[in-house]
TISE-231386 format. One line per 10 residues: their letters; for each residue z, y, x of C-alpha. Coordinates in steps of 0.02 Angstrom, whole numbers, plus 32768, in hexadecimal, padded with zeros to 4 digits. Each point is the difference from the previous one (the first is absolute). Last residue first. Layout:
BEGIN
a) Z Y X  ...
***
This chain:
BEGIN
xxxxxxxxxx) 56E2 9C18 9E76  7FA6 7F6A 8044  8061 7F72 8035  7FEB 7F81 7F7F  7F4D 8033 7FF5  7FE1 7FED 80AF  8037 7F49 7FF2  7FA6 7FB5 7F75  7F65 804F 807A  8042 7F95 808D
xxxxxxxxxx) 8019 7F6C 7FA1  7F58 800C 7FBA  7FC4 800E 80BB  804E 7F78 803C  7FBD 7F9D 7F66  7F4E 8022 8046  8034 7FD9 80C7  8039 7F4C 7FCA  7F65 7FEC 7F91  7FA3 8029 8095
xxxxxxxxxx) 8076 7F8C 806B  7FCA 7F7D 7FA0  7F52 8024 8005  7FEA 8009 80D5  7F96 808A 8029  8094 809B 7FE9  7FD8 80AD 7FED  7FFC 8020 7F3F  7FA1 8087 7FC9  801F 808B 7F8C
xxxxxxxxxx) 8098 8060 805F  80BD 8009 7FE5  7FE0 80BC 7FB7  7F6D 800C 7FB4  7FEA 7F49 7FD2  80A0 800A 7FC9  7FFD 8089 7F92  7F53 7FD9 7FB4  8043 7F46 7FC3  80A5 804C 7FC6
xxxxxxxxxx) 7FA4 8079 7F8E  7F84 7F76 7FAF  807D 7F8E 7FF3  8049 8083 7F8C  7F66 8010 7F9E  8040 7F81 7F93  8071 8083 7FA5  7F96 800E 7F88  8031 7F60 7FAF  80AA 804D 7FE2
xxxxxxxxxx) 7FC2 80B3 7FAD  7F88 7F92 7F8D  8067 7F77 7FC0  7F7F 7F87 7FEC  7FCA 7FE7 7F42  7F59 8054 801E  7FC3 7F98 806F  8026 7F62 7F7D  7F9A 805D 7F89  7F69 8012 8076
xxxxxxxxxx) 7FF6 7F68 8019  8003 7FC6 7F60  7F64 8046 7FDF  7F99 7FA5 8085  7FD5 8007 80A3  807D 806B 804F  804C 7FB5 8088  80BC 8012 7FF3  8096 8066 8045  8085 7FAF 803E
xxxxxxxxxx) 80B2 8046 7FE2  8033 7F4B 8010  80CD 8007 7FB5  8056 7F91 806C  807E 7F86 7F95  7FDA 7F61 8080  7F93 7FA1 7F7C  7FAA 80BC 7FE4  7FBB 800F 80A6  7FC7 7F59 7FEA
xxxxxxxxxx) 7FA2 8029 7F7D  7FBF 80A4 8044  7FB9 7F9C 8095  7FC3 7F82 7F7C  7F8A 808B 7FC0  7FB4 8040 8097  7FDB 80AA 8007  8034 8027 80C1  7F75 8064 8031  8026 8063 7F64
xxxxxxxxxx) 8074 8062 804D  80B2 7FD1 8021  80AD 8013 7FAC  8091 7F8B 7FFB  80A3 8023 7F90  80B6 7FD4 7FF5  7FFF 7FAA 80C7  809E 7FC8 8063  7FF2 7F47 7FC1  7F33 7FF8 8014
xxxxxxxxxx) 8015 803D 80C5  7FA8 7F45 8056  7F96 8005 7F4F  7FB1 809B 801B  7FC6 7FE7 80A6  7FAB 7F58 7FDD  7FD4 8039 7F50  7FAB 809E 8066  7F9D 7F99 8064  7FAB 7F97 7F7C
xxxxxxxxxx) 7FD6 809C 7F97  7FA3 8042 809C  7F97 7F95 801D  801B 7FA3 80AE  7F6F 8016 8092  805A 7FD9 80A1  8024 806B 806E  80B4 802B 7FB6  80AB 804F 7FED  8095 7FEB 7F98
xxxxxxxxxx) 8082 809D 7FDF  809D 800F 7FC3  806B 807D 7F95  7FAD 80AC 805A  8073 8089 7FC3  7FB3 809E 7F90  809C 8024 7FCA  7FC5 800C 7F4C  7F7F 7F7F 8005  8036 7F7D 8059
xxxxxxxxxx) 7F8D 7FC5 8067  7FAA 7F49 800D  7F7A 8002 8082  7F73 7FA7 801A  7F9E 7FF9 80C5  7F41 7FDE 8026  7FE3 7FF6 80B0  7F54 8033 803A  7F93 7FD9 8084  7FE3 7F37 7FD9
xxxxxxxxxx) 7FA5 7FBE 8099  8064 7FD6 807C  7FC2 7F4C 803D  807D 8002 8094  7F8D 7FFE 808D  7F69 8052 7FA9  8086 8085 7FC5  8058 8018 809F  7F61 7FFB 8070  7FB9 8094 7F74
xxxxxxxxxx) 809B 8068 803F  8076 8013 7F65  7FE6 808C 7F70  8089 8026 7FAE  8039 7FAB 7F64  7FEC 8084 7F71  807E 7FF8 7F90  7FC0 7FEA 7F4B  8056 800E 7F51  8057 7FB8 7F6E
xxxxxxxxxx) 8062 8024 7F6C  8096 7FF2 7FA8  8090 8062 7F99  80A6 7FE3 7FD4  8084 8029 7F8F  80AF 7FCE 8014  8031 809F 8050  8068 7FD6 8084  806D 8080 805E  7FAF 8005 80C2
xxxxxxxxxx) 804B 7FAD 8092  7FDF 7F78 7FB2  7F4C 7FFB 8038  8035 8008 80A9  8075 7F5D 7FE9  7F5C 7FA2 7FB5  7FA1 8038 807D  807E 7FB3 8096  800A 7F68 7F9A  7F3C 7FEA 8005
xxxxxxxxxx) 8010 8020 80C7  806B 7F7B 8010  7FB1 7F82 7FA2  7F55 802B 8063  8079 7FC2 809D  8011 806F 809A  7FAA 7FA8 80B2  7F6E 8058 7FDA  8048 80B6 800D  806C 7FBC 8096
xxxxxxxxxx) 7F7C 7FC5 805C  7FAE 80BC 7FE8  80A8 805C 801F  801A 7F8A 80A3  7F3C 8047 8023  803F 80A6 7FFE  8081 7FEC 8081  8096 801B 7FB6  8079 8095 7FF7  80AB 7FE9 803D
xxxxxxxxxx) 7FEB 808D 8091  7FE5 8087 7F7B  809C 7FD0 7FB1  803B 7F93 7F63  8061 7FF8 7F5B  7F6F 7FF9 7F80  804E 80C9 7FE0  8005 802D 80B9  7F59 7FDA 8014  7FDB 8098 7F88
xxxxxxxxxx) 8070 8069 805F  7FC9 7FCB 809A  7F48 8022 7FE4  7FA1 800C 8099  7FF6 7F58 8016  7FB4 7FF1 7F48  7F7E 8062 8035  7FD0 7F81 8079  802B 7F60 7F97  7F91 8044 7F6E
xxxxxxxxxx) 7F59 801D 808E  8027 7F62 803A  7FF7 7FA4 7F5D  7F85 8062 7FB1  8034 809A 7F8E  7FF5 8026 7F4B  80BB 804C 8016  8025 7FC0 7F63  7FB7 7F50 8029  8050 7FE8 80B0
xxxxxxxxxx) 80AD 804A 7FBF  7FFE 7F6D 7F89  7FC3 7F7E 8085  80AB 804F 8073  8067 7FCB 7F55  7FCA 7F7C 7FF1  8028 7FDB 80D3  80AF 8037 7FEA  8025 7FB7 7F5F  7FB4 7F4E 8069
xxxxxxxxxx) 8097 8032 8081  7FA1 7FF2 80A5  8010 7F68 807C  8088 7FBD 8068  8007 8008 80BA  80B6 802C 801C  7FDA 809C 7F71  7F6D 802B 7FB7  800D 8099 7F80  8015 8000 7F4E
xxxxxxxxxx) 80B7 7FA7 8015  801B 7F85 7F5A  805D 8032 7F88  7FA9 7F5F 7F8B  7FC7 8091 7F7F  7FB1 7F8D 7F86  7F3E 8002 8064  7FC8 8073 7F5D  80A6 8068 8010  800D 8024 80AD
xxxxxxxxxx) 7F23 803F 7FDA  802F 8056 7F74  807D 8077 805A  7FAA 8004 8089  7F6C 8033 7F96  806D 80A7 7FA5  8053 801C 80AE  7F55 800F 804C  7FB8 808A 7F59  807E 805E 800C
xxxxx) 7FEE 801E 80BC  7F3F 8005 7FF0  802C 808D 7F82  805F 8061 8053  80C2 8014 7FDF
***
């Protein structure tokens, strides 16, 4: 089996069980619309293909294999701009669940890292960003990952100019129960972060500022080989952007965060299916 093929079954697998596998028909039938597995799982396909919409519906058409898995034919395909409505038309919720199911595709660990970087938002026409008062270029995105799998937990993106520490309570606290231990840099030295981390029985592998003494003694009490581990976000960050792409190609922000957990699912994915 190829890898696209192992890859499909894997998201139409995620996607029947994300929507709770109503057995409903993928394609149309006496005027009804798509399946919404169907059309996840389509979006899925879009992202690992790196494609546009029409250019992922063309070579899609000449896939009946891979079709075959979602349960439809060449001549079922939608227009591309049905796949557009139909990427707005999803609930946030829905795509949250569908990360969540991806990420348990994958034996958890219990220990975490996060961290933060940039997607570029590409650039618009300058009517678009007069019109629309476009101005910030870059998306910031956090990521919780599991260190030993190296699956993406959840993700929360931003314009807007958050520290760090406040983000990663936010993220940290929505996956507290299923987390043993937290590490991050020192972006995220922040002592009542570490407090709370404690309160839920998360062990903050944070390491500190070092201003003083102390500081340096409560360094050196983090377990070493654990808080090294860190750099994982690091790795996952440079594989997708290599291989998903570095930019994200919607204007509108919700379906930017839409298109950013897409691609976590995606890469939560791949490593299910990967030999």
């Amino acid at each position: 089996m190829s890898k696209i093929s192992r890859f499909t079954k894997k998201a139409v697998q995620l996607a029947k069980n994300a929507v709770g596998g109503r057995g409903e028909v993928a394609a149309p039938e006496g005027g009804g619309g798509f399946a919404e597995y169907a059309v996840l799982s389509l979006h899925c396909l879009r992202v690992y293909l790196e494609k546009s919409y029409r250019e992922t519906l063309d070579l899609l058409s000449e896939m009946p294999q891979i079709l075959g898995e979602i349960g439809l034919d060449a001549t079922d395909l939608p227009d591309h701009s049905t796949l557009v409505k139909w990427f707005d038309r999803i609930k946030t919720a829905l795509w949250r669940v569908l990360l969540r199911l991806s990420a348990q595709l994958h034996d958890p660990s219990g220990h975490a890292a996060i961290d933060a970087t940039f997607f570029d938002r590409e650039t618009a026409s300058k009517h678009y960003c007069r019109r629309t008062n476009y101005r910030v270029q870059t998306l910031k995105t956090t990521v919780l990952v599991d260190t030993e799998s190296h699956a993406i937990l959840d993700v929360h993106c931003t314009t807007e100019k958050r520290h760090d520490t406040q983000l990663g309570w936010q993220v940290a606290r929505r996956n507290a129960g299923d987390l043993a231990s937290l590490a991050a840099d020192k972006g995220y030295d922040w002592m009542e972060l570490r407090e709370k981390l404690r309160e839920e029985d998360v062990r903050p592998l944070i390491r500190h500022r070092e201003f003083r003494p102390i500081d340096h003694a409560h360094n050196a009490r983090i377990d070493g080989p654990r808080y090294r581990q860190r750099s994982t976000c690091e790795t996952v960050f440079s594989t997708i952007k290599r291989t998903l792409g570095d930019a994200v190609r919607a204007r509108a922000w919700f379906r930017e965060f839409r298109e950013i957990v897409l691609k976590c699912v995606v890469h939560n994915i791949k490593r299910a299916v990967t030999p």
